[in-house]
C-alpha positions as CSV (number, residue, x, y, z in Angstrom):
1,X,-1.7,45.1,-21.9
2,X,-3.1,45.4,-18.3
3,X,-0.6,43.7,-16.4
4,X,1.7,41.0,-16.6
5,X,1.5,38.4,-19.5
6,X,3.2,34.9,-19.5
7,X,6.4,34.2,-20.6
8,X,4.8,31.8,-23.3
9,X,3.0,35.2,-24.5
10,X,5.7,37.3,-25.1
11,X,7.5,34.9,-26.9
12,X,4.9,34.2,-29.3
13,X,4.4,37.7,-30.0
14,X,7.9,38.9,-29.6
15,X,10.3,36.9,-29.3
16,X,10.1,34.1,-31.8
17,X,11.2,35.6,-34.9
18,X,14.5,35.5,-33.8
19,X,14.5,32.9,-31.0
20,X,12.4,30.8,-33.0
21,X,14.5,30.7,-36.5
22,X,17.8,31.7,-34.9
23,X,18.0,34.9,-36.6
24,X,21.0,37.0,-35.6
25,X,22.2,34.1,-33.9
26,X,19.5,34.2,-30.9
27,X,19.9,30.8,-29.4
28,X,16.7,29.0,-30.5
29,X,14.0,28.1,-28.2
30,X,14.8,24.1,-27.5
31,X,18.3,24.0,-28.3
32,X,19.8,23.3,-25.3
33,X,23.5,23.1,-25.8
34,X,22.7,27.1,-27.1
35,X,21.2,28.1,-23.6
36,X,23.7,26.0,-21.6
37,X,26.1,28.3,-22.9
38,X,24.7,31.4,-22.1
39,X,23.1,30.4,-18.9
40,X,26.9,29.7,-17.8
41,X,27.3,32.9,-15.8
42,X,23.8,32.6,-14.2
43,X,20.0,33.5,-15.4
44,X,20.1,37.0,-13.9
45,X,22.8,37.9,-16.3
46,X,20.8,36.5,-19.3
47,X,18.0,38.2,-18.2
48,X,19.7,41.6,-17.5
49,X,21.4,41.2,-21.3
50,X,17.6,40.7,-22.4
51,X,16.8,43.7,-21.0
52,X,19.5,45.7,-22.1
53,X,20.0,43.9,-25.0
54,X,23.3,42.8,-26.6
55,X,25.1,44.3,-29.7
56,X,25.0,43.6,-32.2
57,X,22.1,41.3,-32.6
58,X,19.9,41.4,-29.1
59,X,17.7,45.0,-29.2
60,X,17.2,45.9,-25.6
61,X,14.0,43.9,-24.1
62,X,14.0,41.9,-27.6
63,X,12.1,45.0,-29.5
64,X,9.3,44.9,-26.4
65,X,8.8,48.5,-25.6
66,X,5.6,47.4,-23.9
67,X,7.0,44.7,-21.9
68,X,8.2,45.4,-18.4
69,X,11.2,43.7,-17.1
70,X,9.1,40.8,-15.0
71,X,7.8,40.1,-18.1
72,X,11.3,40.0,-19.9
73,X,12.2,37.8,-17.2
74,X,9.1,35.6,-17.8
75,X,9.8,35.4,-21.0
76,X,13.6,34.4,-20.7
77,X,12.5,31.8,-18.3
78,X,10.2,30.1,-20.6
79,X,12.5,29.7,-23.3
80,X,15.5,28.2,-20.6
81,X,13.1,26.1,-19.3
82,X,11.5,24.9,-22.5
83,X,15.4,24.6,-23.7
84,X,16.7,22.0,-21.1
């Protein structure tokens, strides 16, 4: 793509089949108590563990290869906010 895409994007295209089904226990998009959890020690680190994924279910930047880390963070902060 030629520049940044909306966090609504990427998670249509990349990040629902996990965050959307709760596959490999990704915390699915609306479940609040799921995000609360994580979001505990702050949205920077849930971001940084986005983009550096998570073992042994969280590939780094979610299988985006293509997705820079503003749109990683885009995409992690519509599925907090969408998850309140």
């Amino acid at each position: 793509p030629a520049g940044p895409r909306s966090g609504e994007d990427i998670y249509q295209t990349t990040c629902f089949g996990c965050h959307g089904t709760g596959a490999a226990g990704a915390p699915k998009f609306g479940d609040a108590a799921a995000w609360a959890a994580r979001t505990e020690k702050g949205l920077d680190a849930v971001i940084a563990n986005a983009i550096h994924g998570i073992a042994p279910g969280m590939p780094a930047r979610g299988t985006c290869a293509s997705c820079s880390d503003d749109d990683i963070a885009a995409a992690v902060h519509y599925m907090v906010d969408h998850s309140k």
